[in-house]
C-alpha positions in Angstrom: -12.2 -3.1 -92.0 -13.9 -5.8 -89.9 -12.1 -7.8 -87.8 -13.9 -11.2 -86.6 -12.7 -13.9 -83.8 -14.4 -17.3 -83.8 -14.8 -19.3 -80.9 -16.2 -23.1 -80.1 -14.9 -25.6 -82.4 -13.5 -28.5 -81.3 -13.9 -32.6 -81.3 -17.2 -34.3 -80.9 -19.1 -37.8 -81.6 -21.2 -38.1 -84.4 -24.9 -37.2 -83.2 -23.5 -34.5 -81.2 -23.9 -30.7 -81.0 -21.1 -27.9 -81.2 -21.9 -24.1 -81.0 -19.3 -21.5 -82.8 -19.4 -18.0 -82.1 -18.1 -14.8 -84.1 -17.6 -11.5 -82.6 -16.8 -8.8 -85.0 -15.2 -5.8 -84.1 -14.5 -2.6 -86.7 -16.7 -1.1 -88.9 -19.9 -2.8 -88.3 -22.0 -0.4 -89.8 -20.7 -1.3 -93.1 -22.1 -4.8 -92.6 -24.5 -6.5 -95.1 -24.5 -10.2 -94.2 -22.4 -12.4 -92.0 -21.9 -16.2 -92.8 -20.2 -19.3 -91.9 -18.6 -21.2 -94.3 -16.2 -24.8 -94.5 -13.4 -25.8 -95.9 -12.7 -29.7 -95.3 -9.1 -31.3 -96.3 -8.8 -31.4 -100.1 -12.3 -29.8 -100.8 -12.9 -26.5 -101.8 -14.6 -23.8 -99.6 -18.5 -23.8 -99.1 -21.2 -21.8 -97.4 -22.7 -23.4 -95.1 -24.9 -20.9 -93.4 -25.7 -16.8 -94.0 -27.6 -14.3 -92.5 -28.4 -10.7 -94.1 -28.9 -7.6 -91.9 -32.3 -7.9 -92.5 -33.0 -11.4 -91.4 -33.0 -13.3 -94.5 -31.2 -16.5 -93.7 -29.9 -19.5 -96.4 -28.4 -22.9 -95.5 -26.2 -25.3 -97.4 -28.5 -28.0 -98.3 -26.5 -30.4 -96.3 -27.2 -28.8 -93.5 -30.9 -27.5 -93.7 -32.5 -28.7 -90.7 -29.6 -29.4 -88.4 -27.9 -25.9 -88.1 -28.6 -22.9 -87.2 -27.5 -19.3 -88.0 -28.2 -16.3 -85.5 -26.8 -12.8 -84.0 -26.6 -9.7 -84.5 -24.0 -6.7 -86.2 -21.7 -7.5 -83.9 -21.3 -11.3 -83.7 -23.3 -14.3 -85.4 -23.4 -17.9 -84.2 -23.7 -21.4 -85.7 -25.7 -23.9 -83.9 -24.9 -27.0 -85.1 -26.8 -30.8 -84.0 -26.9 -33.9 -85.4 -23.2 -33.7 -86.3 -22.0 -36.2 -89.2 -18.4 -36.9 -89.8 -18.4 -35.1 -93.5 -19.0 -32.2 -91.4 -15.9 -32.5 -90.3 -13.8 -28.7 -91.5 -11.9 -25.8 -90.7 -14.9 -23.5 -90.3 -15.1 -19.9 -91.1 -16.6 -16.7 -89.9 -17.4 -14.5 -92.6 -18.9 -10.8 -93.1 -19.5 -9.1 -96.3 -19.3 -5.2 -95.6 -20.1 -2.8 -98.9 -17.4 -1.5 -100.6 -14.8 -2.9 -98.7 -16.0 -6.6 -99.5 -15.4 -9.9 -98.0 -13.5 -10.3 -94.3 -12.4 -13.9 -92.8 -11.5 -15.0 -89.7 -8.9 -17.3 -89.0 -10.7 -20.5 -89.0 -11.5 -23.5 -85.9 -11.4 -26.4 -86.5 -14.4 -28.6 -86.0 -13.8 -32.9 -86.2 -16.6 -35.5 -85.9 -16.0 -38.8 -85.3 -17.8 -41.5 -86.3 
């Protein structure tokens, strides 16, 4: 079981940068990939970013070129810029961990306004 905290959401202008952190706690050995994905009201979830223990890293196509995904086992981060208001979501932290599967955090909230 992995446990994961995220950390640096919040409200910002459109054009504007917000960081969020994960820090992952448990078995972290276990860990293949960690990832950030969105949720936005009335949509369904969607990956936004992910990042495989080896360094193989995939973006959303909405986002390619204005985030960022980086870290380590033990946390990742998600360096976003250029913020648009459809970016607007409860984002998640997420870790896939073999063969116990998928953990979530509990989501931040992240609002651009136009």
């Amino acid at each position: 079981q992995v446990q994961l905290v995220e950390s640096g959401g919040g409200p910002v202008q459109a054009g504007g940068s917000l960081r969020l952190s994960c820090a992952a706690s448990g078995r972290l050995f276990s860990i293949y990939a960690m990832a950030w994905y969105r949720q936005a009201p009335g949509k369904q979830r969607e990956l936004v970013a992910r990042m495989t223990r080896d360094g193989r890293t995939d973006y959303a196509d909405s986002v390619k070129g204005r985030f960022t995904i980086s870290g380590s086992i033990d946390h990742s981060n998600l360096q976003m810029t250029n913020l648009k208001p459809e970016d607007t979501a409860v984002y998640y932290c997420n870790v896939f961990a073999p063969p116990q599967g998928d953990s979530w955090g509990q989501g931040i909230q992240v609002t651009v306004s136009s």
